[in-house]
C-alpha positions in Angstrom: 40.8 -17.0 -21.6 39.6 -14.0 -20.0 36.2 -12.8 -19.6 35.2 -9.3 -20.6 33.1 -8.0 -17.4 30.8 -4.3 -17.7 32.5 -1.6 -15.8 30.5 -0.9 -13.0 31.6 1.8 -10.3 32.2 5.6 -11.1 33.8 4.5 -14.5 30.5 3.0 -15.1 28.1 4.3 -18.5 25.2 7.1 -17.5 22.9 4.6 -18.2 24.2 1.8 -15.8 24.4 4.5 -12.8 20.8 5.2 -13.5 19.2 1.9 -13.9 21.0 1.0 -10.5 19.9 4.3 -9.2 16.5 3.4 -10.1 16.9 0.2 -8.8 17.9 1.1 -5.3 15.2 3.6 -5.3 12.6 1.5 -6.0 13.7 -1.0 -3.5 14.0 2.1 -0.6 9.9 3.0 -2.2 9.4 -0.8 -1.4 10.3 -0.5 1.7 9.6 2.3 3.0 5.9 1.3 1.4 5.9 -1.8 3.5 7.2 -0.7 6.8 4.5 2.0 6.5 2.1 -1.1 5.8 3.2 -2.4 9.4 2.9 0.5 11.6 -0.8 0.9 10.1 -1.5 -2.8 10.9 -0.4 -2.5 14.7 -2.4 0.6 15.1 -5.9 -1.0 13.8 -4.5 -4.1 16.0 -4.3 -1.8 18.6 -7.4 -0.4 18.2 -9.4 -3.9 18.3 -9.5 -5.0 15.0 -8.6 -7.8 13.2 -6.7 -8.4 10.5 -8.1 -10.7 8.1 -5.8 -9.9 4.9 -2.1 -7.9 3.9 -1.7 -7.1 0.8 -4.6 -8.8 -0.8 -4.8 -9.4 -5.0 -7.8 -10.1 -7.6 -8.0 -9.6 -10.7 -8.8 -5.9 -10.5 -6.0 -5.1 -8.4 -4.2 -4.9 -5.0 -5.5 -3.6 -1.4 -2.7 -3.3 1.1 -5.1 -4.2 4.6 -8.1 -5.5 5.1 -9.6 -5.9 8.6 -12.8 -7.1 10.1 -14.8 -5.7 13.0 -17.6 -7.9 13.8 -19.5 -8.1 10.4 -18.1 -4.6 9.2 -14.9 -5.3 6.5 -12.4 -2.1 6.2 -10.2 -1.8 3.3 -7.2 0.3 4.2 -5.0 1.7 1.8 -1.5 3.3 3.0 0.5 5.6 1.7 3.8 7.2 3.4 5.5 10.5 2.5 7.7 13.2 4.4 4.2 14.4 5.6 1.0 13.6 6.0 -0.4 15.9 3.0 1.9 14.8 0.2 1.3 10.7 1.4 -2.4 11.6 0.7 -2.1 13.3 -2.3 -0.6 10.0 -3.5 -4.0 8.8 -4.1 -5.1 9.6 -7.5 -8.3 8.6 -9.1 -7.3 5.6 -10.9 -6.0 4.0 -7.7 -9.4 4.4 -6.1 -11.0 3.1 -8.8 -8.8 -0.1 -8.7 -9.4 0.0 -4.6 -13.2 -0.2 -5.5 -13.1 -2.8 -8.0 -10.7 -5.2 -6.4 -13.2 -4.7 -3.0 -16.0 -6.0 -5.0 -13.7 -9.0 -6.0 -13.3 -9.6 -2.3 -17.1 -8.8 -0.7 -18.4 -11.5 -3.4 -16.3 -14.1 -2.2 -17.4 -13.8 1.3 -20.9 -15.3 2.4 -22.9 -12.0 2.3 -21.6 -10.6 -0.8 -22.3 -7.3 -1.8 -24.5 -6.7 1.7 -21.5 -7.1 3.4 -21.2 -3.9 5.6 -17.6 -2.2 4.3 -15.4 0.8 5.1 -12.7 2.4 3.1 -10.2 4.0 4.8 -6.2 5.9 4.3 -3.6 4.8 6.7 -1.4 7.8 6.7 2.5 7.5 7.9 4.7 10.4 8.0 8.8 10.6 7.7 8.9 10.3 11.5 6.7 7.4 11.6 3.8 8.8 12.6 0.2 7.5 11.5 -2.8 9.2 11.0 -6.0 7.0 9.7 -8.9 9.0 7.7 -11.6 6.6 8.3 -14.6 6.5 5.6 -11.6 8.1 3.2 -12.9 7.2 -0.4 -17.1 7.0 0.5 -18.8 8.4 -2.2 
């Protein structure tokens, strides 16, 4: 007995093209997002810090780096795009809000809780691979 197999290919349905179109694109995104999560890390490495967290979850949400500098903790968040303005403008409200809460989840599990010393800063990376950091990024 023969099995009956989709079409896949050109002769494929709309909808299948699309789904797998969405599917490659959102593994490119993925990607693209952590590659851009690497060349941030080296450059705080770089830079003397240490990394103490990549891609750290609570409840409230997800924070791509976290370093420490003596007693100071920086949250980064990064963000890649064909240039440095449209990476940025990326960042919408909600996302800063999750940043915010899910950095609380993280001070109060360290010994000084909420007096821990922390920074909040964008790791920018361009089509070309360049990075630009906006320290102090989402201070209020």
């Amino acid at each position: 007995m023969k099995h009956w197999t989709p079409p896949s290919g050109p002769s494929a349905p709309a909808g299948d093209r699309s789904s797998d179109q969405r599917r490659r694109r959102g593994r490119r995104a993925h990607q693209a997002g952590a590659a851009a999560e690497l060349t941030v890390e080296r450059t705080y490495c770089d830079r003397g810090y240490r990394l103490a967290e990549r891609r750290w979850r609570g409840r409230s949400g997800e924070i791509d780096l976290i370093f420490r500098r003596g007693a100071q903790v920086i949250f980064v968040e990064v963000k890649c795009g064909p240039d440095f303005d449209r990476a940025l403008a990326q960042l919408g409200p909600g996302q800063i809000a999750r940043i915010g809460r899910a950095s609380c989840e993280y001070t109060d599990r360290h010994a000084q809780g909420s007096l821990t010393e922390v920074r909040f800063d964008v790791g920018l990376v361009d089509r070309r691979g360049a990075v630009r950091i906006i320290e102090n990024a989402l201070a209020a």
